[in-house]
N, C-alpha and C positions, 0 to 999 in steps of 0.2 A: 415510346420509351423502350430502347434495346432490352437493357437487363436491370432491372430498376433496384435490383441487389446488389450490383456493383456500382451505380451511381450514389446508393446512401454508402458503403464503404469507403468511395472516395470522397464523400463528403466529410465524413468521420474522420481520416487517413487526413486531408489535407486541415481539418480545425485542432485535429492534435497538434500538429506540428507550427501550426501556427499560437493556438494558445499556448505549447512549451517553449517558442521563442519569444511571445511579446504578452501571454498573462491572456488570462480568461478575460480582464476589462477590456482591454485596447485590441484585442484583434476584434473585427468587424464582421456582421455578418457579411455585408457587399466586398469583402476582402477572402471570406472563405468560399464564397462561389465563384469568383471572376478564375482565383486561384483551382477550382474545382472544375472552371469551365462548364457550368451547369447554369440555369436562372433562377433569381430569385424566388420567383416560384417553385420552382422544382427543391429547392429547400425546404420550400413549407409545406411540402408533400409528406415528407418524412418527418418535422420535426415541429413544432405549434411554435415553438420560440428558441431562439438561440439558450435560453436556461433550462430549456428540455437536453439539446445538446450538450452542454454543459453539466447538466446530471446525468447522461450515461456516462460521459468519459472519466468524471471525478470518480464517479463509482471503479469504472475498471485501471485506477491506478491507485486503491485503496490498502493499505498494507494485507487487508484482509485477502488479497488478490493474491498478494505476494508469497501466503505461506497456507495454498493448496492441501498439505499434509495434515493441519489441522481438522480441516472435513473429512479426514479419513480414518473410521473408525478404529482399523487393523492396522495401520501404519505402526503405531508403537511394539508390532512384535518382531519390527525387523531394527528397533534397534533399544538394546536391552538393556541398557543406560539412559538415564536423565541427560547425563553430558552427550551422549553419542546422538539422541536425538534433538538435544538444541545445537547441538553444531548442524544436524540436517537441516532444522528450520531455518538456521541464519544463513544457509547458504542458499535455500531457496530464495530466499528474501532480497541478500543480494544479488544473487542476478539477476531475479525481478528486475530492482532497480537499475540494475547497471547502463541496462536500456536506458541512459540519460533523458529522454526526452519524460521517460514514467516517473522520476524524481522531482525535474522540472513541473511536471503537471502536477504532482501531490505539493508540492509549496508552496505552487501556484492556488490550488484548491485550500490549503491550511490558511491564507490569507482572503481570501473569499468568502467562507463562509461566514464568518457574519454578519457580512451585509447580504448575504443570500440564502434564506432563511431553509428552501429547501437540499439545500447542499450540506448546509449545518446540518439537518435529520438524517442526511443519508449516511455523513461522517459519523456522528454519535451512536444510530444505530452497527454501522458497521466496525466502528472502532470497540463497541460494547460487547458486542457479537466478540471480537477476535480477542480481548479481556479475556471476558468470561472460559472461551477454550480452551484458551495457552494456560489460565489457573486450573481448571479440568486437568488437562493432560500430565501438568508437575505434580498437582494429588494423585496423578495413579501412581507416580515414579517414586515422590517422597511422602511421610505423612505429617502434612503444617497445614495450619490453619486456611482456609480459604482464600483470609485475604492477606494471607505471609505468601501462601500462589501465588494471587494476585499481583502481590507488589514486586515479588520477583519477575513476572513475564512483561512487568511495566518495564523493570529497570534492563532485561533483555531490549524490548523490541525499542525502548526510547534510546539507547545507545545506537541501536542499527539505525534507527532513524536519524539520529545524529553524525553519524559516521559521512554520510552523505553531504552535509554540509563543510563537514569539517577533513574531507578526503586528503584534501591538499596540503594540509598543514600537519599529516602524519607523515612521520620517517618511520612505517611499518606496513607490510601487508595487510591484505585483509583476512587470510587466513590467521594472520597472529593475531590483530583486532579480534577475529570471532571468538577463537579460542581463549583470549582474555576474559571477553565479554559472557563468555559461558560459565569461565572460574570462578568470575565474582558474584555471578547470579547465586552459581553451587554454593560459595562462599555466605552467603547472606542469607538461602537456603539451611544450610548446618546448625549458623548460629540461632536461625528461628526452630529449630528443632529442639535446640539444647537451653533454650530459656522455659 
């Protein structure tokens, strides 16, 4: 084997693309090697089963992927506003996704997991994980309850998430989108300050 780093790459490289055109069910693994030019065996070198496969990639197209900034402890001092930094997060987010084939595979995955018990753990814990920071990071900006954060970074990231399905059926940018979508967080933000 030449370089056995580039063969699991391209193994990875070609079941992305194939499970964001035809679904984690229906693409094969006999369909992801022929396509990779590799053999059967040399799949199972790298990977014990196609649902080994299938949970690295679900993982690396997880929203939590998408908005880096949160892992970073120091990031909130370069932008000194709640508003100025969920417009950074959302745009990190979007372009994440804009990568259509990373959208593809997270809806692809969002219908999956529950018939695939370890895809559902890795979504729940990672979708808990990126909760839990985005409500973190609105308490250092405003002072509301935990879970008025909380419900706030839901109503952010479940719009961006929805944006994506619904791209086509907007007569607006996505810079207007974001910036909406920041207003009404602040907006529902305020009013949970003043109750």
């Amino acid at each position: 084997m030449k370089n056995p780093g580039k063969t699991r790459e391209r193994i990875v490289r070609v079941a992305t693309e194939l499970f964001a055109n035809k679904g984690f069910d229906r693409a094969t693994v006999d369909e992801i090697v022929a396509k990779a030019g590799v053999a059967k065996g040399t799949f199972y070198l790298y990977f014990r089963s196609k649902e080994d496969l299938i949970k690295e990639i679900a993982f690396d197209v997880m929203p939590i992927m998408a908005m880096p900034s949160l892992q970073d402890p120091y990031i909130t001092v370069n932008y000194p506003t709640l508003e100025s930094y969920l417009i950074h997060l959302g745009k990190e987010f979007l372009s994440f996704y804009s990568k259509g084939y990373r959208a593809e595979l997270f809806f692809h995955m969002l219908s999956l997991r529950r018939r695939m018990p370890a895809v559902d753990e890795i979504y729940k814990q990672a979708c808990s994980e990126l909760l839990r920071e985005g409500a973190r990071r609105i308490s250092a900006y405003i002072k509301v309850s935990f879970e008025d954060a909380l419900i706030s970074f839901q109503i952010f990231l479940a719009s961006l998430i929805h944006y994506f399905h619904a791209r086509e059926c907007l007569d607006f940018s996505e810079e207007y989108f974001l910036k909406r979508v920041v207003r009404v967080v602040l907006h529902h933000l305020k009013l949970s300050v003043s109750v």
